[in-house]
N, C-alpha and C positions, 0 to 999 in steps of 0.2 A: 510585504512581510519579509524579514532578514532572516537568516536561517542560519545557525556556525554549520559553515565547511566540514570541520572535525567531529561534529556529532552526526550529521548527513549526509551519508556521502551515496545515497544512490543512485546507479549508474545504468545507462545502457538502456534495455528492457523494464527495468524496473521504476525508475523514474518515468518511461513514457508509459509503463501502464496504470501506475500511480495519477499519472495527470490528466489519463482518457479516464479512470473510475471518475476522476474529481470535475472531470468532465462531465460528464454522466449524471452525476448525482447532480450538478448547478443547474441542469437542463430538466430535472425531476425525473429521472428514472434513478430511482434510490435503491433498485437489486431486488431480488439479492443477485448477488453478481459472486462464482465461484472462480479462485485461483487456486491449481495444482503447482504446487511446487515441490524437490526433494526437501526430506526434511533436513538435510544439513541448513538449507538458505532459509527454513521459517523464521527464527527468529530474528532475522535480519528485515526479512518483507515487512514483520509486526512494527519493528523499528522504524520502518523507511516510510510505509502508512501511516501510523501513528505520529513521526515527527512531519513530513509535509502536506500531510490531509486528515489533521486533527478529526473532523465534523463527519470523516466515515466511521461505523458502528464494524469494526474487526472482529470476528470470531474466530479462534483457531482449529482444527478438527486434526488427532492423528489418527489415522484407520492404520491397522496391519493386512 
């Protein structure tokens, strides 16, 4: 699968935990599986899930 650069670009932590869930899930443990993150970076994690591991089921949660 080819992916633009420019609409993906995640890095670091995020992409290796992106590809341990998608890990996970190819192996059938399908979660639920919870990720804390600040909310500055959520809509970015939704983004970076959403474009290189389509076939996980994302929910988002903000608690105060």
């Amino acid at each position: 699968m080819i992916h633009s650069f420019s609409l993906c670009q995640g890095l670091g932590k995020t992409i290796q935990t992106i590809v341990f869930l998608s890990h996970l899930y190819e192996q059938g443990w399908k979660g639920p599986h919870l990720i804390v993150v600040p909310s500055s970076t959520l809509d970015n994690w939704v983004r970076e899930l959403n474009c290189w591991s389509p076939s996980l089921n994302v929910i988002t949660y903000w608690g105060e």
